[in-house]
Structures are given as structure tokens and as C-alpha cells.
Kinemage of the C-alpha trace (Angstrom):
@kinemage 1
@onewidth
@group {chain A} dominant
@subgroup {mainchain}
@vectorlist {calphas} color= white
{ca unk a 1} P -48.128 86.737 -16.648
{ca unk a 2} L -48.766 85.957 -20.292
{ca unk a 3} L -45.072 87.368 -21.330
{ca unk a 4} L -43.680 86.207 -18.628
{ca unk a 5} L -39.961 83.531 -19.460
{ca unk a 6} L -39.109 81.422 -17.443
{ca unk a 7} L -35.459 80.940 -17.685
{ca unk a 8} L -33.623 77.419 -16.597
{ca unk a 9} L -30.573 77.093 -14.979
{ca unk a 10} L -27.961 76.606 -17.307
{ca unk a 11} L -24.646 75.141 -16.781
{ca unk a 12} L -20.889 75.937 -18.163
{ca unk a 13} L -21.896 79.392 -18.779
{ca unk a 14} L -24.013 78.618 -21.342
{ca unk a 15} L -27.106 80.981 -22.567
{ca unk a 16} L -30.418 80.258 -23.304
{ca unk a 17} L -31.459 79.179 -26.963
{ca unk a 18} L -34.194 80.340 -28.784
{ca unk a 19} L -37.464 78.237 -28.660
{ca unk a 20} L -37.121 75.006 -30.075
{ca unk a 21} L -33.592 74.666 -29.933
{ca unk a 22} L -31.683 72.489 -27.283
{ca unk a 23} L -30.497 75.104 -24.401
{ca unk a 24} L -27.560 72.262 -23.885
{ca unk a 25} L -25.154 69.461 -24.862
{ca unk a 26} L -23.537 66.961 -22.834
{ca unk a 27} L -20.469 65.398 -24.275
{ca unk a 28} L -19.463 62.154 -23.277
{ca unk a 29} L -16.284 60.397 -23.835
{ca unk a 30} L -14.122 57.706 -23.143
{ca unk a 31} L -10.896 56.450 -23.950
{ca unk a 32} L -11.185 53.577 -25.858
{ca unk a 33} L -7.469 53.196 -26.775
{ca unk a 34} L -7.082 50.001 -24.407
{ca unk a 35} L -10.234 47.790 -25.839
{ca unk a 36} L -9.007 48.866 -29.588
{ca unk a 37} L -5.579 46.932 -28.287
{ca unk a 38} L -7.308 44.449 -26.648
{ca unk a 39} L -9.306 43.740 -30.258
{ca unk a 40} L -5.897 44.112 -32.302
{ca unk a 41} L -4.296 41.066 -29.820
{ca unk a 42} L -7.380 39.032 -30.263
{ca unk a 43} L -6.774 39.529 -34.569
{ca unk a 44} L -3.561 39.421 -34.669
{ca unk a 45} L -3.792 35.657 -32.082
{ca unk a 46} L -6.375 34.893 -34.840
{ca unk a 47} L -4.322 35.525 -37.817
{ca unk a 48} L -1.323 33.418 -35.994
{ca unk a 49} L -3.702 30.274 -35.025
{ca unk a 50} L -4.612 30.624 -38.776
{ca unk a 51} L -1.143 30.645 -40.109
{ca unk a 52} L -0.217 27.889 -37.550
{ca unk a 53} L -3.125 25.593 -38.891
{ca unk a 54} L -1.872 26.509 -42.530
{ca unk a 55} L 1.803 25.679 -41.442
{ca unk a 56} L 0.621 22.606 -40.073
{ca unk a 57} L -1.537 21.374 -43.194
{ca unk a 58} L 1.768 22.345 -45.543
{ca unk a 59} L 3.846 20.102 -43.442
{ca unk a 60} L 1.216 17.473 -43.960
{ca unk a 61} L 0.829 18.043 -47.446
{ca unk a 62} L 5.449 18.198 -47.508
{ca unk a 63} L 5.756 15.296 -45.794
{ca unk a 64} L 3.847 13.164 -48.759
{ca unk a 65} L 5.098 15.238 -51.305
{ca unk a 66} L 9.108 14.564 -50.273
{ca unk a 67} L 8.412 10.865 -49.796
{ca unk a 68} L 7.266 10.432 -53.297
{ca unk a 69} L 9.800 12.981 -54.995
{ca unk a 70} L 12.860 11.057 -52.811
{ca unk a 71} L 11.918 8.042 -54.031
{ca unk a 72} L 12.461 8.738 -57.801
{ca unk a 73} L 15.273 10.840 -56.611
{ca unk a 74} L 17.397 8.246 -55.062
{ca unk a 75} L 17.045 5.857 -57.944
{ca unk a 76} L 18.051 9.027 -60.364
{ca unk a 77} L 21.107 10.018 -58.590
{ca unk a 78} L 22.159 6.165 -57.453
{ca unk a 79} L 22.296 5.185 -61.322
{ca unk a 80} L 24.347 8.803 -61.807
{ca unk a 81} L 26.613 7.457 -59.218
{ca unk a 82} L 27.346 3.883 -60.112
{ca unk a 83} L 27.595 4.920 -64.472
{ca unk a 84} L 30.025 7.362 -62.886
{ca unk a 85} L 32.510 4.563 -61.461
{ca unk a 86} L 32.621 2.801 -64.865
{ca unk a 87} L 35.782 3.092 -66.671
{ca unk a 88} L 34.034 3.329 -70.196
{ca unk a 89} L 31.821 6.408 -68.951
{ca unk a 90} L 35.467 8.037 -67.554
{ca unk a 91} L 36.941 7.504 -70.632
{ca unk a 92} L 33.804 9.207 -72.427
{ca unk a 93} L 34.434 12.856 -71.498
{ca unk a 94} L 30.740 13.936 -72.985
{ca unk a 95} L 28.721 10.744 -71.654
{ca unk a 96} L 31.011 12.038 -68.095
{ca unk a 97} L 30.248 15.237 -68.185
{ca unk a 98} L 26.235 14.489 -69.305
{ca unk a 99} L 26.092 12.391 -65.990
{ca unk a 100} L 27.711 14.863 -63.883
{ca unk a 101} L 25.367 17.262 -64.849
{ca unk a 102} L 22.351 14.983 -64.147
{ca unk a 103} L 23.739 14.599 -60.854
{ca unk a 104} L 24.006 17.536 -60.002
{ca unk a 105} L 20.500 19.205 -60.794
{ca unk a 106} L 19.244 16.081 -59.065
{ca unk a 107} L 21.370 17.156 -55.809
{ca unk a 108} L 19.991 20.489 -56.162
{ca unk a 109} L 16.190 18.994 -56.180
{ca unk a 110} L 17.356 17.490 -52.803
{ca unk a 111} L 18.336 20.518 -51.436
{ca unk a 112} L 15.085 22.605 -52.252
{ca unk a 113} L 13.064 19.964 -50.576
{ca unk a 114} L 15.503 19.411 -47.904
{ca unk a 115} L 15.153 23.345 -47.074
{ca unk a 116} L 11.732 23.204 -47.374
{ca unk a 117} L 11.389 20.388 -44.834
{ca unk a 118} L 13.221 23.029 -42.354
{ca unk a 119} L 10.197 24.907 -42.017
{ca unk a 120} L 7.421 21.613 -42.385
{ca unk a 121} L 8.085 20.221 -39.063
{ca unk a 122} L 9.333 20.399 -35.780
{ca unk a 123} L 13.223 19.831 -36.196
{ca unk a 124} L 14.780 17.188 -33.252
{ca unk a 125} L 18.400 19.297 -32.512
{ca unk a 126} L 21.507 17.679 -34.006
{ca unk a 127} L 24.478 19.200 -33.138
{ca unk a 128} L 27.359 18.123 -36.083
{ca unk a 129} L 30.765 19.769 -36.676
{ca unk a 130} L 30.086 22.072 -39.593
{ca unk a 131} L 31.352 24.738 -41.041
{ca unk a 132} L 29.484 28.531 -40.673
{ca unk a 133} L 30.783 30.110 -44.011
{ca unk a 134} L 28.914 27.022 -45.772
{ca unk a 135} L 25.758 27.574 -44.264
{ca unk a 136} L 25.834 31.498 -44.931
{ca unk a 137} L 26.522 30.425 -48.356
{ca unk a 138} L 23.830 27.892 -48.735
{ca unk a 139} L 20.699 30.253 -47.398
{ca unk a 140} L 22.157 32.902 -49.638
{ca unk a 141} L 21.372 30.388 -52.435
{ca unk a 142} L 18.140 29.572 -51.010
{ca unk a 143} L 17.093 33.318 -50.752
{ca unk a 144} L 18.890 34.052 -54.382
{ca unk a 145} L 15.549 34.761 -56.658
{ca unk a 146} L 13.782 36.614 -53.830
{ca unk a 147} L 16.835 39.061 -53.245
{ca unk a 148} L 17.367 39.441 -56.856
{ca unk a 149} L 13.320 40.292 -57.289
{ca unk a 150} L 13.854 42.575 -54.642
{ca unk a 151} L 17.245 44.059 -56.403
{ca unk a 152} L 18.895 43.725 -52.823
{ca unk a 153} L 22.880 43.271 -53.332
{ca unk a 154} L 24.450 40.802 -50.856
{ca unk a 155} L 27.918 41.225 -50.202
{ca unk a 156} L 30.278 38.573 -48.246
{ca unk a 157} L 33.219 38.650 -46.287
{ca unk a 158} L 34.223 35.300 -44.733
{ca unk a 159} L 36.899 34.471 -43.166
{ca unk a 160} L 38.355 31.718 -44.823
{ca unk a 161} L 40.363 30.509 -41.773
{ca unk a 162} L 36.787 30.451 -39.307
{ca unk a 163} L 36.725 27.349 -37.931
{ca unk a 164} L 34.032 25.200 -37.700
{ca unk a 165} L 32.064 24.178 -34.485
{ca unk a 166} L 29.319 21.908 -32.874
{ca unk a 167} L 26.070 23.081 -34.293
{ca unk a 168} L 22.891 21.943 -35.422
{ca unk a 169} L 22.539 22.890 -38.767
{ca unk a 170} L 18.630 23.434 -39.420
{ca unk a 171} L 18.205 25.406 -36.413
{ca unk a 172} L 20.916 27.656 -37.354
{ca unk a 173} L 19.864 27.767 -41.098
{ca unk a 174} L 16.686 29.192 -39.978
{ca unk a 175} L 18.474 31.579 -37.589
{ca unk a 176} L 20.386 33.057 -40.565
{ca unk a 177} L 17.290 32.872 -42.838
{ca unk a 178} L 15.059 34.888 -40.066
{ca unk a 179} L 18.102 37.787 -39.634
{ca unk a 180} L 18.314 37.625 -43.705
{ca unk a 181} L 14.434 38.246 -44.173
{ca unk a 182} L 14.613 40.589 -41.512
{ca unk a 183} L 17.334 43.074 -43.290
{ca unk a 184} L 15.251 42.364 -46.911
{ca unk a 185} L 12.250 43.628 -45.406
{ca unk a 186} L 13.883 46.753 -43.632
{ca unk a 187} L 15.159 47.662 -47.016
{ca unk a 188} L 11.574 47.587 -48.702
{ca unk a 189} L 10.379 49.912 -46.524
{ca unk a 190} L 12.610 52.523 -48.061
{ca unk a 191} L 11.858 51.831 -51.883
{ca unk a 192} L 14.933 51.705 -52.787
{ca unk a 193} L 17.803 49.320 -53.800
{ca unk a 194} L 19.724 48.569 -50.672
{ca unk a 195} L 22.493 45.904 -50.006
{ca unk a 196} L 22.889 43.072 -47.309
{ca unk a 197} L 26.626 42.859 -45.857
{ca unk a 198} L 27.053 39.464 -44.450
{ca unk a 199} L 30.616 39.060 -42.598
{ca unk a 200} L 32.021 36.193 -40.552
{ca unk a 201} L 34.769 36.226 -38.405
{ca unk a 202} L 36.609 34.503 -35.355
{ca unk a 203} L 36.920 36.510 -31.983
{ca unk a 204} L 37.878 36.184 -28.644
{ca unk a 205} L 37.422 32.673 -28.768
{ca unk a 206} L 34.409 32.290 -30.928
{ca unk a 207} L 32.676 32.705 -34.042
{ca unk a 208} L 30.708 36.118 -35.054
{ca unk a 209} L 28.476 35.919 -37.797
{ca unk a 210} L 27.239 39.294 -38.721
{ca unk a 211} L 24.476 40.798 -40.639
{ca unk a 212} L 24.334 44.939 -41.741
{ca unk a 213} L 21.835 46.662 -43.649
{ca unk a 214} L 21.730 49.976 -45.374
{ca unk a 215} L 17.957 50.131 -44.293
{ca unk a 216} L 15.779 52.839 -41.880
{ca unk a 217} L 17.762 51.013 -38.749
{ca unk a 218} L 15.943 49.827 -35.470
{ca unk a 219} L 14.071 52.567 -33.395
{ca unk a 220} L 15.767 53.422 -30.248
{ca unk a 221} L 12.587 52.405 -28.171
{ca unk a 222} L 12.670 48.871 -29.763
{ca unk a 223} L 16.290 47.964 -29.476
{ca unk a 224} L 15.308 46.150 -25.958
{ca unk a 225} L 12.514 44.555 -27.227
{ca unk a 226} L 12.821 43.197 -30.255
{ca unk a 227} L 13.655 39.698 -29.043
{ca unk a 228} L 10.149 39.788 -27.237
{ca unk a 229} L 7.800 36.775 -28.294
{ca unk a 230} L 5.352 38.546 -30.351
{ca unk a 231} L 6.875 41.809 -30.460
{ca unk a 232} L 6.914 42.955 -33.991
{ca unk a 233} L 6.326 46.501 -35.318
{ca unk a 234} L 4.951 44.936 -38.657
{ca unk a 235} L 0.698 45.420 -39.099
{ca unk a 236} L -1.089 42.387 -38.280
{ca unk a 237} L -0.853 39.701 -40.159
{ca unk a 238} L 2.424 40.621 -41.999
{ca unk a 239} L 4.213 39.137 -38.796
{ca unk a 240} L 3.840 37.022 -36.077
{ca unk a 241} L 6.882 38.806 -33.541
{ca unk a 242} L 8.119 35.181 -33.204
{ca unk a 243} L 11.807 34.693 -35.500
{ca unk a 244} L 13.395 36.407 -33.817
{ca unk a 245} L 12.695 35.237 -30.130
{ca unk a 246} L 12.977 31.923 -31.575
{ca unk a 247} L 16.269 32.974 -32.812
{ca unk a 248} L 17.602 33.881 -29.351
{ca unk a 249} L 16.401 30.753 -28.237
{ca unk a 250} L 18.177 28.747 -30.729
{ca unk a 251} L 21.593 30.798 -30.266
{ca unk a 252} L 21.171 30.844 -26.641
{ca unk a 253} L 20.541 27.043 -26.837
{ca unk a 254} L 24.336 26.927 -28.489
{ca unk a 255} L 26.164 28.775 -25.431
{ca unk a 256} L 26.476 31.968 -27.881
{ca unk a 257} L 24.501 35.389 -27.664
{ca unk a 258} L 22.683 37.475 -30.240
{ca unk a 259} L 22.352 41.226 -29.966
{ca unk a 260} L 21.507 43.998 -32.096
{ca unk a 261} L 22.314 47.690 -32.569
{ca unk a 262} L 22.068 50.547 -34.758
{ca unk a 263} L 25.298 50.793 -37.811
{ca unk a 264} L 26.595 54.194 -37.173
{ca unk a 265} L 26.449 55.119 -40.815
{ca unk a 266} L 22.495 54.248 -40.914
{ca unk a 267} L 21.062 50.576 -41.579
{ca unk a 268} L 20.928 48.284 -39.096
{ca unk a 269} L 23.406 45.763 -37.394
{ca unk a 270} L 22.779 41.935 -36.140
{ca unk a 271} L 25.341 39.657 -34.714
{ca unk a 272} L 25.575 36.150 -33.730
{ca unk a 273} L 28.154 34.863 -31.358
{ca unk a 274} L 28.835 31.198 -30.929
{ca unk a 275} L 31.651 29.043 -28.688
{ca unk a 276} L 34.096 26.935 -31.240
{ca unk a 277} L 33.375 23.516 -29.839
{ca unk a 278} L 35.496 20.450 -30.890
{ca unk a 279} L 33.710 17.328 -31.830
{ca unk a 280} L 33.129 14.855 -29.192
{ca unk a 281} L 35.717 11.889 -29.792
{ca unk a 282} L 33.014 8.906 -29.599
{ca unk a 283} L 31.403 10.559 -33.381
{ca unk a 284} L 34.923 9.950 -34.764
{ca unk a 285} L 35.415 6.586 -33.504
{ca unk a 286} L 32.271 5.754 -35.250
{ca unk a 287} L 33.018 7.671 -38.480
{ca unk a 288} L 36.570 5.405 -37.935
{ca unk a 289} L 34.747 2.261 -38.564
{ca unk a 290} L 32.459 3.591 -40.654
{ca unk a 291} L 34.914 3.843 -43.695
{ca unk a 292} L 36.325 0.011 -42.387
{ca unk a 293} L 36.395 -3.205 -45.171
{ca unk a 294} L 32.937 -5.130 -44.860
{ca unk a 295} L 33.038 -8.529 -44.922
{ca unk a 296} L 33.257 -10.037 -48.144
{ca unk a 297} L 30.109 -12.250 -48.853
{ca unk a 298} L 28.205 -10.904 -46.166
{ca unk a 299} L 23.849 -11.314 -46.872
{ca unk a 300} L 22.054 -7.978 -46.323
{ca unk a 301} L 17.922 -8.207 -46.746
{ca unk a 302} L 17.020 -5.222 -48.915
{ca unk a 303} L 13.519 -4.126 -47.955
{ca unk a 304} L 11.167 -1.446 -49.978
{ca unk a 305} L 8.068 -1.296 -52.126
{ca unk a 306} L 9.926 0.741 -55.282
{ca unk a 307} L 11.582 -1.470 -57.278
{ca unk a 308} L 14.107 1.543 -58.813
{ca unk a 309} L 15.451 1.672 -55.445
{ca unk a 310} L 15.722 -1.969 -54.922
{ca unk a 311} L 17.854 -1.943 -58.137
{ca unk a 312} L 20.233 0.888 -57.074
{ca unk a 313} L 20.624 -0.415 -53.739
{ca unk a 314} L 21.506 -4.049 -54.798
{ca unk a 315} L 23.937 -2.994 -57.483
{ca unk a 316} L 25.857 -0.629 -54.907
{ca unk a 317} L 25.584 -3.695 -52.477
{ca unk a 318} L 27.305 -5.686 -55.182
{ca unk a 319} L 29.958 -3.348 -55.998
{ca unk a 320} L 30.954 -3.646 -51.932
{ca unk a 321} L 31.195 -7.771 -52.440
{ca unk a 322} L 28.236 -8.354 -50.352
{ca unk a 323} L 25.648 -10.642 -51.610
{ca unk a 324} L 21.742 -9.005 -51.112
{ca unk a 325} L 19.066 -10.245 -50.985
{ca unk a 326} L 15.553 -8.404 -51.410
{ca unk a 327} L 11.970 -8.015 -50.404
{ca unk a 328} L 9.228 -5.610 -51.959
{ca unk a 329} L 7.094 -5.905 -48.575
{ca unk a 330} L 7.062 -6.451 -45.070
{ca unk a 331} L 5.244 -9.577 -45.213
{ca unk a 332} L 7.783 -10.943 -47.348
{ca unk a 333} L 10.697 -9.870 -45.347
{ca unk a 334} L 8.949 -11.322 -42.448
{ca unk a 335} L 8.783 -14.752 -44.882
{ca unk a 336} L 12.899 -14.506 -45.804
{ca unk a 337} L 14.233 -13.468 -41.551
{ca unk a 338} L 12.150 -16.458 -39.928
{ca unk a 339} L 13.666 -18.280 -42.375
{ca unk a 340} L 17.466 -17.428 -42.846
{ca unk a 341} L 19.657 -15.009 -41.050
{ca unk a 342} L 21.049 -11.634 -42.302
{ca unk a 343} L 24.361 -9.861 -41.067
{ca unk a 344} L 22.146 -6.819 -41.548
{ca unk a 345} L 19.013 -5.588 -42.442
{ca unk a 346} L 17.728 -1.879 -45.046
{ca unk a 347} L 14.276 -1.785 -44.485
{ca unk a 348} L 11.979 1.246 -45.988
{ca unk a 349} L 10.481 3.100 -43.481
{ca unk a 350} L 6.730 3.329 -45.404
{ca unk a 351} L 5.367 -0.260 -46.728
{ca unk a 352} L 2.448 -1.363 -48.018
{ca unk a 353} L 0.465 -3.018 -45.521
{ca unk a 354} L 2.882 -3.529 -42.397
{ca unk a 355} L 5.192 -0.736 -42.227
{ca unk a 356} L 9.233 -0.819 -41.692
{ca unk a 357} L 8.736 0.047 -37.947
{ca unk a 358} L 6.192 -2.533 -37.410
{ca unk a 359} L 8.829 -4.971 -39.548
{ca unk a 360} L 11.473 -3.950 -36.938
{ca unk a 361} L 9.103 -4.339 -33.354
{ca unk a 362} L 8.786 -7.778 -34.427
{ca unk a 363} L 11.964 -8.384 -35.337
{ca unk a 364} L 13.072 -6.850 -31.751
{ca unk a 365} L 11.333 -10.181 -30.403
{ca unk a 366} L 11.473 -12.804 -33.023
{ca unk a 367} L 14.981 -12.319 -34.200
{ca unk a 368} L 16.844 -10.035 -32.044
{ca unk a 369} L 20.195 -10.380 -33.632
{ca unk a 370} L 19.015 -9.166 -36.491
{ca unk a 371} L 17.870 -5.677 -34.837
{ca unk a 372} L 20.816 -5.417 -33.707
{ca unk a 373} L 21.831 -4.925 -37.142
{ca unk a 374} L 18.971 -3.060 -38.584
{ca unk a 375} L 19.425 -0.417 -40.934
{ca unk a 376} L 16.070 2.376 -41.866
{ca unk a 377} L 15.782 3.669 -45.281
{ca unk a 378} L 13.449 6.672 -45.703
{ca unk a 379} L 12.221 9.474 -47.671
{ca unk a 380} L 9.987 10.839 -45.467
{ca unk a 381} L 9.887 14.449 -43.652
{ca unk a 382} L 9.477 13.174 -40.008
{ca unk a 383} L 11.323 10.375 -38.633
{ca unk a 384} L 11.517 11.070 -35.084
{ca unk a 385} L 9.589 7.233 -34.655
{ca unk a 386} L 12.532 5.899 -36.699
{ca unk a 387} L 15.516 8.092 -34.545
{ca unk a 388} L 13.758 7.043 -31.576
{ca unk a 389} L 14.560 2.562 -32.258
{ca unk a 390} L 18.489 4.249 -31.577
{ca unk a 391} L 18.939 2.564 -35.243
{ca unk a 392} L 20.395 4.126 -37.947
{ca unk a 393} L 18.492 5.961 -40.522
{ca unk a 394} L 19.428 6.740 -44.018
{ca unk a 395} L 17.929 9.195 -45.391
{ca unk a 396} L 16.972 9.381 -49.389
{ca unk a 397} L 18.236 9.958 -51.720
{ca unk a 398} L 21.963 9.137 -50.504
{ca unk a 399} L 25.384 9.174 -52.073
{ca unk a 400} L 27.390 6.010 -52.421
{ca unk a 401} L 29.731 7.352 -49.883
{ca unk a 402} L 27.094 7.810 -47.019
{ca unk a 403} L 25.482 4.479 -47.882
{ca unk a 404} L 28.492 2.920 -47.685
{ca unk a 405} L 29.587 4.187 -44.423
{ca unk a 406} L 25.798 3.061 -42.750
{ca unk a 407} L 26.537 -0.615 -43.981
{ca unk a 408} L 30.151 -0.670 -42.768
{ca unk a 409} L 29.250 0.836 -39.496
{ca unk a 410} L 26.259 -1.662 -38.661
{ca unk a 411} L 28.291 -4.829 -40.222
{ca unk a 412} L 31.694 -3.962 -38.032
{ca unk a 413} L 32.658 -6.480 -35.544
């Protein structure tokens, strides 16, 4: 049987191979598409812990950098303010005009680090009557180097007669910033220059604030999802899926609705709907007061560690006929109330040593009358320790006018 073969089953069909090749392959497969998900989630919850520990170090790093940039601020625009009101600096149209100026880049300092302090830390909601076309107008100014470097066009149409409403104006800032972004993006996807049509009007009882695009549009598939927490249809770690369900949070938060749809010429469409709400009548009673006569003569304790401020401060103080007095610490302060009384107390928030708050939780025992009639100063990013006394809190740097109105208010009968 020496040429005998011997032949082995084979399987599929398939023939025998010559000697010392393999007679047969097995092929085995599996569908990996849900662990490759599975791996994407886990990145793309990496990438977001990673930007949420970055977010959180910026707001630490914001909240240090604001206090020491107010500070210089306040004294900066208080001096602007007080040259302003004297007559010789009126009747000097250049020395006017150099001030006014000053002023105002100084204001617009404020607002950058204002805006930036948006997105640094976890806003408290504070609903105030404001108007919508403002807003729109201030986050287009926020956003004005990025759409110009992106040659995006925005056009406006506001309706001049919109009325304002209740609304809480950082929350809603970063609504319109999110839907803003959103429509730049869309329109760098085609490589092209594309415009932003921003139009606000009032209907059926409330306000509509929409945004258009002239970009690629929303898939069909995604119109229902696109509010989804984490839903985004960016790669990972371009996007996090989260503005806009924090978006419909914030609108639905308001009583209003946010929807989006497809323009029928091409791009797409987002609007915002929100109730007109009147102010509640208790805020004007206050505001009322507010801009009342204070009582000539009247001591006020001026607390803070920068002497610029304490100079601005005490000069405005002066110019309302009420006689300050000051303090460049806490321990001192402490020294001046369990010695004499105050009809009201402006204490800095951050002190050397003892802080304002500490300052004011004795004060709340040793001399309760006076706060009763305690005033915070600050120039810091978070205050929700200082909101939470139920005192005041003015926040640097300030105008004359708003200053004014905090002293009035806490020194009315």
C-alpha cells in the first residue's frame, strides 16, 4: 500500500491541498462594534473629567486673578467718576473727554472679566428685569474677534419695541453664547464664509429670540436628540454634548421652550421662547428708597486692606455729607465698633488676617445693630458665603450711582 492516499474529510466543499499545505481555514469573527463604543464612552468620560478638572483649576486661578485686577479697577474708575463731577474738568472739554475715555476702557476691562467669571464658577440664579436686545448685543461683542477670525457676518434684527422680562442674566448670556458657538461651528464645517442672522421679536405673549445659519443644517435623525446630555455629533474631545442640554435646562427653568428645526432655504434654525414677566413690586420699593436723601452727618466705618479704595470710597462718602471713618484691617475695625457706633458698616470681603465675614459673625453677636446695617465690598468671583449673611454686597469696581443706592438703602429709616 506504498501509493496508497489517504484522503481526510474535508468540510465546505473544500479539496485537498498538496503536501505541506494546510487542507483548511477556519475564520473566526466577531462583532466588535459594541466594545469599540464602549471604549469611545470611557475616552470621551475621560476627556470630560479632564476638561472639568481644567475648568475647575481656571476658576481657581479667575477667582484670584479678578480680585486683584478689581481692586485697581475700582480705584481707576472711582477717581474717573468723582474728576468727572468737578465743574473745572466740565468746563475743560479735552481734560472731559480724556476722563471719559479712561472710563470707559476701564468699564470695558470689567466687562471681559465679568464675562469670564460666567464660565469660572457655578452661577447662583438671579432673576432681574432686563432687557433681551442688550444681552444679544453684549455676547455679540464678546464673540466679536472670534467671528471676525472666522469671517462669519452677523446680522441683527431687533425689535426695538421687545419688552423686557424677569431673567437671570448669566444664565441666559451663556444660553445665547452656546446657540452662537453652535451656528459658528456649523459654518466651519463648510469652509466657507457664512453669516449668523440673529432676530428678536415679541409673540403671542412672549419673547422669541432666534438664531439662523446658512450652515450644512441639523440631520433629520438628530433633530430629537440634540438636547440629549452628552449627545454631540462632534469627535471626542471637540465636545462634551452638554450646552445645549444645559441650555434647555436654563430656558425651561424660565417657563419658556427651546426648539430647533431645519431653515427651509438650508442652514439651520434655533429659537428661544420666554414669558414677559413684570417685576415683582417689593424690588421697586427697595430701588424707591434706594435713591432716598441719607442722613446728613451720618458715620459709616470704611473697611479694606487697599488704601486706593479707601480713598475713593471716603471721598464719594464725603460728597453724600456723611462723615467716614476707616479701617485697613479687621482687627482694627474690631478696635473702632467695640468702641463707637456706626449707622452702617463697608467691609471688604478678603482681609488680611481675619476676613470681612469673620468681621461680620462677630459683629452678629457683639454689636448686632450694627449688622443690621452691614454693607460687603468685594472683588472676588464667588460670593455665595457673602449672599448667603442676606446682606448686601457690592460688587467692584462700582459706579457712584450703584454705591450710592447700597448706602441709601441700608441707612433708610
Amino acid at each position: 500500500m506504498k501509493n496508497a492516499k489517504t484522503r481526510r474529510p474535508h468540510r465546505g466543499g473544500a479539496h485537498a491541498a498538496p503536501a505541506g499545505r494546510p487542507e483548511l481555514v477556519i475564520t473566526v469573527s466577531r462583532d466588535a462594534t459594541e466594545s469599540r463604543l464602549m471604549r469611545e464612552r470611557e475616552k470621551a468620560m475621560e476627556l470630560q473629567l479632564m476638561q472639568a478638572e481644567k475648568l475647575n483649576a481656571l476658576g481657581m486661578s479667575l477667582s484670584g486673578v479678578a480680585h486683584e485686577l478689581n481692586n485697581p479697577l475700582t480705584a481707576v474708575m472711582g477717581y474717573c467718576q468723582l474728576l468727572l463731577r468737578e465743574d473745572d474738568i466740565q468746563r475743560h472739554t479735552r481734560h472731559r473727554e480724556d476722563l471719559e475715555t479712561i472710563f470707559k476702557e476701564a468699564a470695558r476691562c470689567q466687562k471681559i472679566i465679568r464675562n469670564l467669571s460666567t464660565f469660572a464658577r457655578q452661577h447662583k440664579p438671579e432673576k432681574t428685569f432686563l432687557g433681551i436686545n442688550g444681552l444679544v448685543k453684549d455676547i455679540l461683542r464678546l464673540e466679536e474677534h472670534n467671528l471676525r477670525a472666522r469671517n462669519v457676518e452677523p446680522h441683527l434684527d431687533l425689535d426695538e419695541k421687545l419688552p423686557k422680562t424677569m431673567a437671570d442674566y448669566h444664565q441666559m448670556q451663556q444660553v445665547m453664547l452656546n446657540l452662537l458657538i453652535n451656528a459658528v461651528e456649523a459654518l466651519a464645517e463648510r469652509k466657507a464664509e457664512g453669516g449668523v442672522w440673529i432676530r428678536t421679536l415679541a409673540a403671542d405673549g412672549s419673547i422669541r429670540i432666534v438664531f439662523e445659519d446658512n450652515g450644512p443644517g441639523i440631520p433629520e435623525e438628530n433633530l430629537g436628540r440634540i438636547f440629549e446630555p452628552f449627545f454631540t455629533t462632534k469627535p471626542p474631545g471637540k465636545g462634551t454634548g452638554l450646552g445645549l442640554s444645559i441650555s434647555y435646562g436654563i430656558i425651561s427653568e424660565h417657563g419658556g421652550r427651546i426648539w430647533a428645526e431645519n431653515h427651509p432655504g438650508g442652514g439651520a434654525r434655533f429659537v428661544v421662547e420666554l414669558p414677559i414677566l413684570e417685576p415683582p413690586a417689593e424690588p421697586r420699593a427697595r430701588e424707591s428708597a434706594a435713591k432716598g436723601a441719607c442722613p446728613a452727618g451720618a458715620r459709616v466705618l470704611i473697611v479694606d486692606d487697599e488704601q486706593a479704595v479707601l480713598d475713593v470710597v471716603f471721598r464719594m462718602l464725603r460728597q453724600m455729607e456723611i462723615a467716614p471713618d476707616v479701617a485697613r484691617s479687621a482687627t482694627a475695625a474690631k478696635a473702632k465698633l467695640e468702641q463707637s457706633d456706626y449707622a452702617a458698616v463697608l467691609c471688604d470681603y478678603r482681609l488680611p488676617g481675619m476676613s470681612g465675614l469673620d468681621l461680620f459673625e462677630w459683629a452678629k453677636t457683639a454689636k448686632p445693630d450694627m449688622a443690621a446695617r452691614w454693607v460687603f465690598i468685594t472683588g472676588s468671583i464667588d460670593v455665595a458665603e457673602l449672599e448667603a449673611t442676606g446682606r448686601p454686597v457690592l460688587h467692584k469696581p462700582f459706579t457712584i450711582q450703584e454705591f450710592r443706592e447700597k448706602v441709601a438703602a441700608v441707612l433708610a429709616p
